[in-house]
N, C-alpha and C positions, 0 to 999 in steps of 0.2 A: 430583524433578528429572528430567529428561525426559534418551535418549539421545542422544547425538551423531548428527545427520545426520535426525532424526526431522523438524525444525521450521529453517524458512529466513525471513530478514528481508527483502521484500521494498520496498524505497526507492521512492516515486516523488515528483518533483518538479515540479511544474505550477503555472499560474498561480493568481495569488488570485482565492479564490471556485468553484476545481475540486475542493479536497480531496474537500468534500462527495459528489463523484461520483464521486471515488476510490472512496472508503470505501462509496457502496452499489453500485459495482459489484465490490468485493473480497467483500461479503458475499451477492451472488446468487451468486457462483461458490463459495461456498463458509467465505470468511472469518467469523471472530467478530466482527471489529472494527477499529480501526487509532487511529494516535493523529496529531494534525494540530498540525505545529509551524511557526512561520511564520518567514519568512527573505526574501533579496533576492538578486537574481539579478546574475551578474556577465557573462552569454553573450554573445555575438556580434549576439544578436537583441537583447540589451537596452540599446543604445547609441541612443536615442533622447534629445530634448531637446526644450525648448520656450524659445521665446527666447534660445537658449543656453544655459540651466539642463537638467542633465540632469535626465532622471526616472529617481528607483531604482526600479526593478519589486519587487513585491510578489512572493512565492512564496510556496505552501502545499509543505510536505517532507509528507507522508506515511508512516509505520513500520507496518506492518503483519506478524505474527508469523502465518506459517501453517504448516501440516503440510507435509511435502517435496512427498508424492501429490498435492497440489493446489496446487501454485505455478503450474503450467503452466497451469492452468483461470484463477488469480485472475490472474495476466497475462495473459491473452486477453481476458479481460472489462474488461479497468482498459485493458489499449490500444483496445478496442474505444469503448469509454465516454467517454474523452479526448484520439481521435484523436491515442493517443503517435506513430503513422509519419507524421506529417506534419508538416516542421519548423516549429520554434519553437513547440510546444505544452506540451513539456514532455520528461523523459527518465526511466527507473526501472530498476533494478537490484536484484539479487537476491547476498543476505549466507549465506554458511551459519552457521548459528548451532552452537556449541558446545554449549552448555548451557542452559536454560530454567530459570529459578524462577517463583512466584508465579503461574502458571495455572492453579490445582486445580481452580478452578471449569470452566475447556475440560475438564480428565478428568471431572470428575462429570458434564457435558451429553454426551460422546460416552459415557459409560459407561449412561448413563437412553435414547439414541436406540438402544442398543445392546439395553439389556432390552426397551424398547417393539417393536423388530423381530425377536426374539426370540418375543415373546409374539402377534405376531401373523398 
């Protein structure tokens, strides 16, 4: 189990069909990975209709679990990649996480980058 304040949950919410860009721009900046759950928006921007029938907007949520040291880099790149400053694109927020389980496999990959830079 990992320390308190090591690892933060980074939220972001964008339309369908961005997750995707979420997630490789979390893992140029540094992320392992992210997990994409789909949802419907209720914002201000999503008040459109056709004939009268509203349209529900589609949304991709985004969970992505990164180390604290790098939240700043994979929000720079996830706003950079899905133009979050510009309204109605989307919005993301950042969770401090308490506790971590079930990632050993993240310690065995930075513990193996850790001997290979070591060793060379």
């Amino acid at each position: 189990m990992s320390n308190e304040g090591d690892f933060v949950l980074i939220v972001t919410i964008v339309k369908k069909g961005w997750g995707d860009d979420v997630i490789k721009a979390s893992r140029k900046a540094g992320a392992q990975g992210g997990t994409i759950l789909f949802g419907r928006g209720t914002g201000i921007h999503e008040n459109k209709s056709i004939l009268g029938l509203m349209i529900e907007p589609e949304k991709e949520i985004v969970f992505t679990i990164v180390e604290s040291r790098i939240a700043d880099s994979v929000l720079n790149s996830v706003t950079e990649a899905v133009k979050l400053d510009e309204p109605g694109t989307g919005v993301g927020f950042v969770v401090p996480i308490e506790k971590v389980f079930g990632i050993s496999r993240y310690f065995c990959e930075i513990q193996n980058m850790s001997q290979k830079n070591l060793e060379s």
